[in-house]
N, C-alpha and C positions, 0 to 999 in steps of 0.2 A: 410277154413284152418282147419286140425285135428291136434291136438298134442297127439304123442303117449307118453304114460309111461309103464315104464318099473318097478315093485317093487313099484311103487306112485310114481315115480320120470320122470321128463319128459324126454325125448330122442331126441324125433325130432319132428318139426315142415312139414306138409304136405300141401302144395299146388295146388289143380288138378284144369284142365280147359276141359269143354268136350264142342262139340257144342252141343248149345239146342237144334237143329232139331233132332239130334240124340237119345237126353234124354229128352225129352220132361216130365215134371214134375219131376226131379231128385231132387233136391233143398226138395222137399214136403216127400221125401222118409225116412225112417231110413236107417239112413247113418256111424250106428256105427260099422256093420259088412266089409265082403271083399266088396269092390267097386267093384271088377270085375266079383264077386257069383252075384252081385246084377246089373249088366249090364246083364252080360248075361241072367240070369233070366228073366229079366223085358223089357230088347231090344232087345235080341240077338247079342250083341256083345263080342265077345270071344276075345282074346289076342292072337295075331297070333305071334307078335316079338313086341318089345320094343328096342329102341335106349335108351341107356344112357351114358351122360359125367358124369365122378365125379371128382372132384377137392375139395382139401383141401382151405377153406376160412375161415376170419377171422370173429369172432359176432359182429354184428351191437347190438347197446345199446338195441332196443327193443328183438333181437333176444336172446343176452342176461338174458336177466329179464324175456323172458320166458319159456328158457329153465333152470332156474335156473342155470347161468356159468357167470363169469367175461366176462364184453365189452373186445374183441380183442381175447378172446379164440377161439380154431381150433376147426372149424367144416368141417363137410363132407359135399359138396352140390351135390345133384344127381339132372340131370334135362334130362326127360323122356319124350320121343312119342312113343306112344302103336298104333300100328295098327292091325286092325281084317284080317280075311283070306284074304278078300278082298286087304287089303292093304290099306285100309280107316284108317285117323289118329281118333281116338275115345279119346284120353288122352293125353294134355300135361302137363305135372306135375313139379314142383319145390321144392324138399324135402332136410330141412338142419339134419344129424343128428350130438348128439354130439359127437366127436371123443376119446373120453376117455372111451365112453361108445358101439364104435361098431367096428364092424371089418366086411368088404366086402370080400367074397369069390368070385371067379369065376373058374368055370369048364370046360377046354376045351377039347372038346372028337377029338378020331384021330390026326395021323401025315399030316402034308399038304405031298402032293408027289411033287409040284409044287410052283413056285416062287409065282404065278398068287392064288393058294391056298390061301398057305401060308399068304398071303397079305389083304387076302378076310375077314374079321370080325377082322380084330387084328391091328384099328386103334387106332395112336399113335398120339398126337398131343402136340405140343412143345410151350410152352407159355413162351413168354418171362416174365421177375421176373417185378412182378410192385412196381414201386418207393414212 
């Protein structure tokens, strides 16, 4: 797990999972720079795409206490599969940040010309409200 700060003050907590065949002594690395400057360099694995959900959730007591926020405060959880050119999954990752302190952009290039486009990367998914 990394926690990044921002100013000295924490922001978000990180999570990644990669398989060992793939990184084979990663763990033994300096692991304070980009994780994916230091794949590709050292395995050759580049980031071809990335899936990510993000959903507003609430802090769990330890999450909390370490991202310096009250139990129950919004956060943002992004959870990530990185696959290389190949389409090999190389990273799944689990990242809370805190929501008072980020804002997510996204960019999307082009008009679809089609329904069957249009529908292609612009997944929406509808969770119902938990009790």
């Amino acid at each position: 797990m990394r926690i990044r700060l921002a100013d000295g003050v924490p922001i978000s907590m990180e999570r990644a999972v990669f398989p060992a065949e793939l990184v084979p002594g990663l763990p033994e690395r300096g692991l304070g720079g980009s994780i994916y400057e230091l794949c590709d360099r050292a395995y050759g694995l580049r980031p071809d795409e990335a899936i990510e959900h993000i959903e507003a959730v609430s802090a769990a007591g330890d999450e909390a206490s370490i991202l310096g926020i009250n139990a129950g405060a919004p956060l943002l959880s992004v959870t990530r599969t990185t696959r290389d050119m190949a389409g090999v999954a190389f990273e799944y990752s689990h990242d809370l940040f805190r929501a008072d302190r980020t804002r997510i952009s996204v960019k999307v290039n082009g008009s679809p010309t089609n329904e069957k486009a249009r529908l292609r990367g612009r997944i929406v998914e509808l969770v119902p409200p938990q009790e």
